[in-house]
N, C-alpha and C positions, 0 to 999 in steps of 0.2 A: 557082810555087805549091808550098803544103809539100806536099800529099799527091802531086805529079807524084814520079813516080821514074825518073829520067834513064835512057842506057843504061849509064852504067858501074855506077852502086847494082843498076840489074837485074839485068846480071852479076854484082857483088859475091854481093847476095843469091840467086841461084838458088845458087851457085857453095857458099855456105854451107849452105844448105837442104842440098844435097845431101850435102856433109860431116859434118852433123849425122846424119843418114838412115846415110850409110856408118859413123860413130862408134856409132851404135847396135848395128850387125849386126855390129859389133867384139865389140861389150862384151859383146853376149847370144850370139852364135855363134860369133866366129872365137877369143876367147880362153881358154884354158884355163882351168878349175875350178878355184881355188887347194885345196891338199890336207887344209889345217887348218882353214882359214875356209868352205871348200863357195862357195855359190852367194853368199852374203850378201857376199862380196867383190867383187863385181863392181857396190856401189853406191860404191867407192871411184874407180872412174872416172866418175866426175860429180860426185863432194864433193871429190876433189882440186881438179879445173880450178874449183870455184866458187870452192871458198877460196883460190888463187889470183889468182884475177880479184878475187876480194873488195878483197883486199890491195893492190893493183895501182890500183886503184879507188882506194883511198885517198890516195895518193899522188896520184893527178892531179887529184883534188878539192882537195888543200892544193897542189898547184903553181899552180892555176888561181884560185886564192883570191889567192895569193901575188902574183903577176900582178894579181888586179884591185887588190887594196889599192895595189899600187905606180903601176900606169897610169889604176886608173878607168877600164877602159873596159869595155862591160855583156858585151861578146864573151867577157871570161874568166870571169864571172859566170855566164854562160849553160854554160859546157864544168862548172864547177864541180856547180852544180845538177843540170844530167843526167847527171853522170856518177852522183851522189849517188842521183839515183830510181831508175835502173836497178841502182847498186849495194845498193841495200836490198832487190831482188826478188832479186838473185842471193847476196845475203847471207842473206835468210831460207831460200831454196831450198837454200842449204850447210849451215843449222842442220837443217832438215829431213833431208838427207838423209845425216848425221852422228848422227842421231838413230833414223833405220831400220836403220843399221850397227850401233850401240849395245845396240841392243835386245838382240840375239840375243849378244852377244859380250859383251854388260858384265852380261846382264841387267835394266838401267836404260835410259829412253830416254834420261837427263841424271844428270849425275854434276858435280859443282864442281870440276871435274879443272882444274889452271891454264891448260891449251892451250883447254879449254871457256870457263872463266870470262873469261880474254883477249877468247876470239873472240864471248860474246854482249854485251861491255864494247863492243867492234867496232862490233856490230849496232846497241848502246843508241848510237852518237857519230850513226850513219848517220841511225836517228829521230830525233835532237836537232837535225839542222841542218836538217832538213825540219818538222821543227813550228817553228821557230823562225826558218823564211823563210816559214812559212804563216799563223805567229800576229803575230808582228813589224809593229807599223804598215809600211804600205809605203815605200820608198824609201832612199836611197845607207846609210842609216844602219843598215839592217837588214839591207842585203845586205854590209856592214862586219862587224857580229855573226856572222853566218854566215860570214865568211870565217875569224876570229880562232878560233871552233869546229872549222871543218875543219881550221886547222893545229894546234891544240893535239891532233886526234882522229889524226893522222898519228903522236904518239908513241905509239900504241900498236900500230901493224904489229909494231914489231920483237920487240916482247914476245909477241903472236901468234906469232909465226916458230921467234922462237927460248924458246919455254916450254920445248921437251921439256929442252933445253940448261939452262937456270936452275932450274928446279924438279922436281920427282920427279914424273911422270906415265904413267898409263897410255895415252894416246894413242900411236898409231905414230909410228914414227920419220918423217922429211920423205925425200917422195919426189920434191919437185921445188925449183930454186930454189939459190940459192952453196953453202946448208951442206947439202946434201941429199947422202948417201954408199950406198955400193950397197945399192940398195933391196931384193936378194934375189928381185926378180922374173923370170920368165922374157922371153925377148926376144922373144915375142907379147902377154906384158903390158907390155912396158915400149912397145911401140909403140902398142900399143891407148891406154895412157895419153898418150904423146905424142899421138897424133894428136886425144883428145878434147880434149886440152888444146887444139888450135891451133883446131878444131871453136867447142869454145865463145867463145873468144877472139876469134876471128872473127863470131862471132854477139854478142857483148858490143858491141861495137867498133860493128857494124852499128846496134845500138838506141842506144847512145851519139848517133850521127852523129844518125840520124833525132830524136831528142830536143831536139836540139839545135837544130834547122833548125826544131822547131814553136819552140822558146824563142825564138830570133830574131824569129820571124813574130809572134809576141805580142809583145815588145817593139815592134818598128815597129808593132803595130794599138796599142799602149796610145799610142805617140807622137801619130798620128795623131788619136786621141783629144780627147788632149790640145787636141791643134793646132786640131779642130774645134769642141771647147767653149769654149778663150778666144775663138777667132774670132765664134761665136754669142753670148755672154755679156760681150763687149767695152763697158766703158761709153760711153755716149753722148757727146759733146761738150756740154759745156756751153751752155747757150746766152747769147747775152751779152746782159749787162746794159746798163739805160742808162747807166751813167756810164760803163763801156766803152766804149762809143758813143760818146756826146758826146767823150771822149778821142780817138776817132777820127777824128772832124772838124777839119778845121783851123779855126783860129780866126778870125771874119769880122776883115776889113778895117776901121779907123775912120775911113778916109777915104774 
């Protein structure tokens, strides 16, 4: 059953709950008060791990695209799409909360800063392949469309990543990730940030799965569906005619 949650998701999920819970009493008590930024820097440990996971997300939406174009089968279909739903709430929840950072630090909640404009380009690819497996006549050919979208929307991680690098911006430098160089934090921040990292990640990972398990289940009920209305709607056999008939009869004897 999808809503059953076995014992290892149990464990998973309390296991995660709890990390989340510990990430919080990181971020708002155990770690220090950065000395320039105050208080308002401590919403940097939850818009890093999103916009990470964001990215991350992206990538396994165009691997699992990539995968279904190639084998056709609905199972990478399915990983694709929910990685995609979950990854638009944690994409807007990284816009949001890049934009409470903002505020007090730029002044402005949104600025067309190139690491911004990348990353709502991001957001706009993540709505485009959900309205367009939601508007899309159904079927192989639209879950085709959306795949050809997901990988074209993958060339734009790297330009996320690496804007501070290509263009002049006021965004911070990268605190996590290959190109990412001493971030200047202390080693109560840099743990707090690790560990919310692994917190949400964990918790990303966990809604992925479950998303995934209802996709399945909907697929097999749409089969099923299926299966039951040709069965109900099956034409009838003809019924035969006379000359059918009489063809059917051998032909009498003239002796």
């Amino acid at each position: 059953m999808v809503g059953a949650v076995g014992p290892k998701r149990a464990v998973w999920l309390v296991i995660t709950a709890g990390l989340v819970l510990f990430t919080m009493w990181m971020i708002f008590e155990w770690a220090p008060t950065e000395r320039n930024l105050g208080e308002i820097q401590r919403a940097l440990y939850i818009h890093v791990p999103l916009a990470w996971i964001s990215m991350v997300a992206v990538f396994i939406v165009a691997s699992a695209s990539v995968m279904y174009l190639i084998t056709g089968k609905r199972k990478w279909d399915s990983v694709a799409l929910a990685t995609a739903e979950t990854g638009v709430l944690v994409g807007t929840l990284m816009l949001v909360t890049g934009a409470i950072w903002a505020k007090p630090i730029w002044n402005v909640w949104w600025t067309w800063d190139a690491k911004l404009t990348t990353t709502a380009i991001l957001w706009f690819l993540y709505v485009a392949y959900l309205m367009l497996r939601a508007f899309a006549p159904p079927g192989n050919q639209a879950y085709r469309m959306a795949a050809v979208v997901a990988i074209l929307g993958a060339i734009d991680v790297p330009l996320v990543y690496y804007a501070a690098d290509l263009w002049r911006t006021a965004h911070p430098e990268l605190l996590i990730g290959p190109a990412a160089e001493s971030s200047g934090l202390s080693s109560e921040m840099s743990i707090t940030l690790l560990v919310s990292v692994v917190a949400f990640t964990s918790l990303y990972a966990y809604m992925v799965v479950d998303r995934y398990r209802v996709r399945q289940s909907e697929n097999e009920l749409g089969e099923l569906k299926r299966d039951v209305r040709n069965l109900l709607y099956r034409p009838a056999a003809e019924p035969a005619t006379a000359a059918t008939m009489r063809g059917a009869v051998p032909a009498a004897s003239g002796d």
